[in-house]
N, C-alpha and C positions, 0 to 999 in steps of 0.2 A: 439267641435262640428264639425260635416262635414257636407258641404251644398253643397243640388244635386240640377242640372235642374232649374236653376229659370230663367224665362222668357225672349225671346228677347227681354221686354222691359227693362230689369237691364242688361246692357252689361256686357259681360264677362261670364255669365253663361246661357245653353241655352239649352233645353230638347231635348233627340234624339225623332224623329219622334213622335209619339201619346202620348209618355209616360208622365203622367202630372207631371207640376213641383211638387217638394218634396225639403222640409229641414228636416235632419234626427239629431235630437238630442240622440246621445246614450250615454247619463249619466248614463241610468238607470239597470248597471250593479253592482251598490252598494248594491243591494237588494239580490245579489248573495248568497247561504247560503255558508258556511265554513265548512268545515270537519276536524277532528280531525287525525292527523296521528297516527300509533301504530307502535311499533317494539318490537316485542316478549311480544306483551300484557300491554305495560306500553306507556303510552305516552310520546313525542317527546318532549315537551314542545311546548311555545308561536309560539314562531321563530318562527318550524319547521313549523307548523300548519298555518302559515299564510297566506291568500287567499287573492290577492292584490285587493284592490277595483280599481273602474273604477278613472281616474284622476276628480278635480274640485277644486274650489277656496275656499280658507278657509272666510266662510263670514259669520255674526252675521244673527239673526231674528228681529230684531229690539225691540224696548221696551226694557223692563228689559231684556232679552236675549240675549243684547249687540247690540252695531250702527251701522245702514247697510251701511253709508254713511261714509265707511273705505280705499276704494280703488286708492291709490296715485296715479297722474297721473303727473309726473316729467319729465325732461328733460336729467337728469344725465345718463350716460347710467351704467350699474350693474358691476360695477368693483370695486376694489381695492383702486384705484388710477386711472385719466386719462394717467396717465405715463404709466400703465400695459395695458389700454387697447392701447395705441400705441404702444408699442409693440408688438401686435397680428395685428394691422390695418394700422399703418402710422398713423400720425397729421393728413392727408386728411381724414382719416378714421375717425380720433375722429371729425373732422369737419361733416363731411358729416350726421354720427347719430346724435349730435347736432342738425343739420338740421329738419333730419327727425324726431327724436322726439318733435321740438318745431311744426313743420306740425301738425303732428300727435295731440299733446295736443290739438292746436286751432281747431282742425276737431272734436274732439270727443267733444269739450266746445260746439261747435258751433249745434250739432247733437243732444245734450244734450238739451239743451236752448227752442230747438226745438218739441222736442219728448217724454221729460219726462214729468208727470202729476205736479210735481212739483218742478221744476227745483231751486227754491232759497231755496231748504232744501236738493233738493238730489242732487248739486255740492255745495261744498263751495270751492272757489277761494282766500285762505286765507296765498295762499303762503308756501314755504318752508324752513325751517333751521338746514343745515347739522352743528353737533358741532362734538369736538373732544377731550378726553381728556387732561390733563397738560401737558403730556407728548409728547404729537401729534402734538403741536400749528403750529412749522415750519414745520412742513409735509404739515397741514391746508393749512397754507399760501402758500405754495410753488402748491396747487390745485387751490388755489383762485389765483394766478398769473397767472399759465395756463389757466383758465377759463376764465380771462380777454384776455387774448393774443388771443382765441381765436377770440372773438368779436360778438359770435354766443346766449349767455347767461348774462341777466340781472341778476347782483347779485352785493352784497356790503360785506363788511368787518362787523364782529360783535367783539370785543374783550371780554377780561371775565367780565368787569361790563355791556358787553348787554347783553349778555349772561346770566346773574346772572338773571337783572332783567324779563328776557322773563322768565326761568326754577326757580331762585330761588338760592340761594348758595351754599343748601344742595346737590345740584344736582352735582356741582364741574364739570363742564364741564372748557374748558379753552378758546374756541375763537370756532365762528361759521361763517359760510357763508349764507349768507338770499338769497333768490332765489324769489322775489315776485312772479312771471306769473304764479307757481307751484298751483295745485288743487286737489280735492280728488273729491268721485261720489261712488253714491249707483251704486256698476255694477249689481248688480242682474235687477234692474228694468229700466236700462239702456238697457241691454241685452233683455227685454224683448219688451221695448219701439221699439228697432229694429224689434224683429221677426214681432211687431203688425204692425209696419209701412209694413214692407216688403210686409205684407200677405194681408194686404190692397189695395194693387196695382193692382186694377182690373183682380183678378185673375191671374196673373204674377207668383205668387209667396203661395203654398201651405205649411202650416207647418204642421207639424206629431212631436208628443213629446210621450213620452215616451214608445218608440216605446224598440222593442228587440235591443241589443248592437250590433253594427257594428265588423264584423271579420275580413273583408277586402274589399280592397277599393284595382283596379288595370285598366289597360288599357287596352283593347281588341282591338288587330286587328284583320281585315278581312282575311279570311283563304288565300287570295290571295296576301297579303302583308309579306313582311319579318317586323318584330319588329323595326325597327330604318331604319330611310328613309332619313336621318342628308345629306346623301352624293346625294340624286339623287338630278335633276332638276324640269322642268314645271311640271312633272308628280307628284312631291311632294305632293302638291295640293288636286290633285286627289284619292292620296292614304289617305291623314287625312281625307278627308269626310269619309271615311267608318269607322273609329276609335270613338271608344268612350270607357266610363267609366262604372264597375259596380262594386256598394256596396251591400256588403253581411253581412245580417242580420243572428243572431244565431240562430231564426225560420224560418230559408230557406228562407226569402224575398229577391229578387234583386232588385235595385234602379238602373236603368239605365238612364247617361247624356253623352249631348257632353264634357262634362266637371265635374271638380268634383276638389271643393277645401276644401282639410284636414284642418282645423283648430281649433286643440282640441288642451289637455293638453298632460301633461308628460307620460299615459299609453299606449298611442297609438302608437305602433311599428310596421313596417314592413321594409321589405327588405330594403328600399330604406331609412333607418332614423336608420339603425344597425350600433353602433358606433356612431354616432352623436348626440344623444339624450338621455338624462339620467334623469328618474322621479327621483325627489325629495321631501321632504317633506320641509312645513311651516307648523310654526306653531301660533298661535293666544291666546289671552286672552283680556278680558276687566276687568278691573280694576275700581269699584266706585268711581271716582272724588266727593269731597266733595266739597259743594255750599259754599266756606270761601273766605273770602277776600284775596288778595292780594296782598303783601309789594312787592311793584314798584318803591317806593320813594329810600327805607333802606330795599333791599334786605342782607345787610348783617346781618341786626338786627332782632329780635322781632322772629318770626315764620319762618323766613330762606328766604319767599317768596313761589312760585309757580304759576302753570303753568295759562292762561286763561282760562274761561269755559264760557257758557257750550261747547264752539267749540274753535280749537286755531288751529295756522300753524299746516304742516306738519314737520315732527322731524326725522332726522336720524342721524347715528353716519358715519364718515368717516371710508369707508369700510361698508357700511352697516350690521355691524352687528347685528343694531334694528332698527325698525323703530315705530313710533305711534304718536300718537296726541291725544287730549281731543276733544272727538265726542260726544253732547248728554248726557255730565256728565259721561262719560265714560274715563278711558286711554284706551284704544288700542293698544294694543303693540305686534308687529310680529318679529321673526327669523324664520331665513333656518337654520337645523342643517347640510344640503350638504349629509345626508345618503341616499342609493338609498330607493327611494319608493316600491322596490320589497321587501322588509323587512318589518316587522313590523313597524309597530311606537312606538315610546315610548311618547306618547301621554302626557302622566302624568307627568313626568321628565321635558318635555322640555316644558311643557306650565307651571310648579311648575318656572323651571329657570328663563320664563319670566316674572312673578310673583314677585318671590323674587329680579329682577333685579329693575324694576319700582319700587317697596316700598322701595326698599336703594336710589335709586334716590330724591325720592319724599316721605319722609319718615311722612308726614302729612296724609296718606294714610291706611285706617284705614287696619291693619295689621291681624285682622282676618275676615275680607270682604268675604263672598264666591265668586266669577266669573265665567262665562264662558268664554269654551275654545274650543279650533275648531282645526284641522291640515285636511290640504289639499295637492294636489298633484301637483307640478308643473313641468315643462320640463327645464333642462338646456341643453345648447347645450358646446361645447371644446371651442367655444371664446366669449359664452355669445352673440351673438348675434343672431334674428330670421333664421329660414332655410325659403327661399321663393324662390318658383318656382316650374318649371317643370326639373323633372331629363335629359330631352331633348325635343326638341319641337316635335317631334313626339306622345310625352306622354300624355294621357288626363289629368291627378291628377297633381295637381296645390297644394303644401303645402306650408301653414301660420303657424309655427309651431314652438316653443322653445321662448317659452316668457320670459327666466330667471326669474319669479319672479320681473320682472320689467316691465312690456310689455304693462300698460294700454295708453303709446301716441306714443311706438315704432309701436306697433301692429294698432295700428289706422289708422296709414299711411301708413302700408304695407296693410292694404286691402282695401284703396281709390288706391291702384294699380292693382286692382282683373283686370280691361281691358284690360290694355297695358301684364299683366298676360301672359291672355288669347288670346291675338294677336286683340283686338276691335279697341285701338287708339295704335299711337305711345306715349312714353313715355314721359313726358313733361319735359323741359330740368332740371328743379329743381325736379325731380325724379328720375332721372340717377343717380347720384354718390349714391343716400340710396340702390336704386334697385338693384345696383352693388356690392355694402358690404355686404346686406343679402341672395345675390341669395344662393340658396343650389348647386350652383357650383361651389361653392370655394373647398366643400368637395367631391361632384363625380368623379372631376377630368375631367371636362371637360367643354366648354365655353357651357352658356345654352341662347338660342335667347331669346329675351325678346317678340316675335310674334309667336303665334303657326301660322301662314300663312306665317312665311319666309322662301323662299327656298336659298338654299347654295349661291345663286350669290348674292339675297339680301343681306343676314347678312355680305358678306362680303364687300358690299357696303357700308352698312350703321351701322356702329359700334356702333352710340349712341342707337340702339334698343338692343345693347348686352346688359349682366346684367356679 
């Protein structure tokens, strides 16, 4: 989604002159029709043929239709190993996301709590447990060491008889790490609880939904300014008043703000995110959990064991190659297959995989159940972590952007930064080292202010407002 103009009463974003505030939701390019390609009279096939819908989240409808109370809100950040992503960041780095995503989880619990109609069905706070197979254990441990060394994440050792009796025997997992603080959350009505709050603010803040798709979103300067003002002095100033932002709608409408921050999914490309962001697909299924008892005692015995219901922790394998939980009587079980979203999907294949994965696990799971299944679009970016900022503070468009597929408490606390963003406050000093890691100036290639109102003698005054 990209959000223009909302009110000087929500700092950070602020409408130019008359224009009233707007949130522009442009999801609604999935309704696109598709055409068939031809060469020499016969058709190209699927592939060829394929019209990429607009990016979104792969989420259930609730009811029999599958649990809409799916969306993990974890602290891990979406790697491999912590060892890969210090390689790409330094330890400081893997500290620093730590940080910001344990921010992040409690902002979004805490917003939650607050704002949804029914908050003790649509979060459940029920914790998380990464396992790993037989073969994995010392790898395991060798992540649950670094974890601890860090000091930044509550977690304990599980070996293979906790392990057994949480999953069951059949499951054959070999040692897990539990993560209590970890939660999940309906995001659809999460998401909406926000626009309702937002638009509630005495007129602050107007929303428009399903509005024509966004084409582009860029900064305008005044015919009397050059494009990048990074090098002048006092006059700086004087030249961002006349700047601002306009989105362009595919029915010719402009949205114009002093401001304007991109934060969608994986389809939205432009100049400034070429090379750095690559749509993805997820893919989704629920699986009917059956209402049977559970050998907790002698998981090795009798029925093998199995998982809690109708709700249980959250469950990932080391390396996230799946993740799911029992939601609603439901498994719920998601992968990335890593193919670009400009491709088809192979929709069938990869939700059949996650299927046939869960019933070998869980093999108490009636084996010709029909489910549903969902694939959605997501962003990854070259080190898995968000792109945030401004491409230079001359810039009005402010991107929140590249959630890996993991994004629901990184991304929460990258946009309780929307001010310091936008140059409102300075940065709070436990906001500096995340702001720093995710700016999108690691990959511009250049150092980006963390105030669109600082001129060159300031930033070079005051470094803790860089990013």
């Amino acid at each position: 989604m990209g959000s223009v103009g909302k009110g000087s009463s929500t700092p950070g974003l602020v409408p130019t002159s008359s224009t009233p505030s707007r949130f522009v939701d442009g999801t609604s390019s999935s309704s696109r029709s598709r055409s068939r390609i031809a060469m020499d009279g016969e058709e190209m096939g699927e592939e060829a043929s394929y019209a990429p819908e607009n990016s979104g989240s792969a989420v259930f409808d609730g009811g029999s239709d599958g649990p809409r109370t799916i969306k993990m809100i974890v602290t891990m950040p979406p790697y491999l190993d912590l060892g890969g992503f210090a390689d790409h960041h330094g330890w400081d780095g893997v500290n620093a996301y730590l940080d910001m995503a344990r921010r992040g989880l409690e902002i979004e619990l805490d917003l939650a709590s607050k704002l949804l109609p029914h908050p003790n069905e649509q979060v459940k706070r029920l914790g998380s447990l990464m396992v790993c197979e037989n073969d994995d254990v010392s790898r395991l441990r060798r992540e649950y060491d670094r974890l601890v060394g860090t000091g930044r994440v509550r977690c304990e050792w599980r070996d293979r008889d906790d392990v057994a009796n949480i999953h069951g025997r059949d499951a054959n997992f070999g040692a897990g790490i539990w993560m209590p603080d970890d939660a999940r959350i309906d995001s659809t009505a999460y998401a909406r609880a926000l626009l309702d709050a937002a638009s509630n603010m005495g007129g602050a803040v107007t929303v428009v939904e399903d509005c024509s798709p966004m084409t582009s979103v860029e900064t305008m300067i005044n015919a009397n300014d050059h494009v990048d003002n990074d090098d002048d002095d006092e006059n700086e100033d004087d030249h961002r008043r006349s700047h601002h932002a306009e989105v362009r709608l595919e029915d010719g409408r402009v949205l114009r703000a002093r401001h304007v921050i991109v934060a969608t999914g994986g389809m939205h490309l432009d100049a400034n995110l070429a090379g750095l962001m690559t749509p993805r697909y997820s893919y989704l299924v629920a699986l009917p959990h059956p209402r049977r008892r559970r050998s907790t005692t002698t998981p090795a015995g009798g029925d093998g064991g199995g998982m809690e219901y109708p709700d249980s922790p959250n469950f990932f394998t080391l390396g996230f190659s799946h993740d799911w939980c029992v939601e609603s009587d439901f498994v719920r079980i998601s992968g990335e297959d890593h193919f670009s979203g400009l491709k088809r999907p192979r929709s069938d294949e990869r939700c059949r995989n996650l299927a046939e994965w869960g019933r070998r696990k869980y093999p108490y799971i009636d084996p010709g159940a029909s489910y549903p299944s969902r694939h959605g679009v997501y962003s990854e970016t070259a080190d898995f972590l968000p792109l945030v900022g401004t491409t230079s503070a001359s810039r009005r468009v402010c991107y929140m952007v590249g959630c890996n597929a993991w994004g629901q408490a990184s991304l929460s606390a990258v946009a309780s930064w929307a001010p310091a963003l936008l140059g409102y406050r300075d940065y709070r000093p436990d906001e500096v080292e995340g702001a720093r890691l995710c700016s999108i100036g690691r990959f511009v290639g250049r150092e980006v202010s963390g105030s669109a109102r600082a001129t060159r003698r300031s930033r070079t005054m005051n470094a803790r407002s860089r990013l």
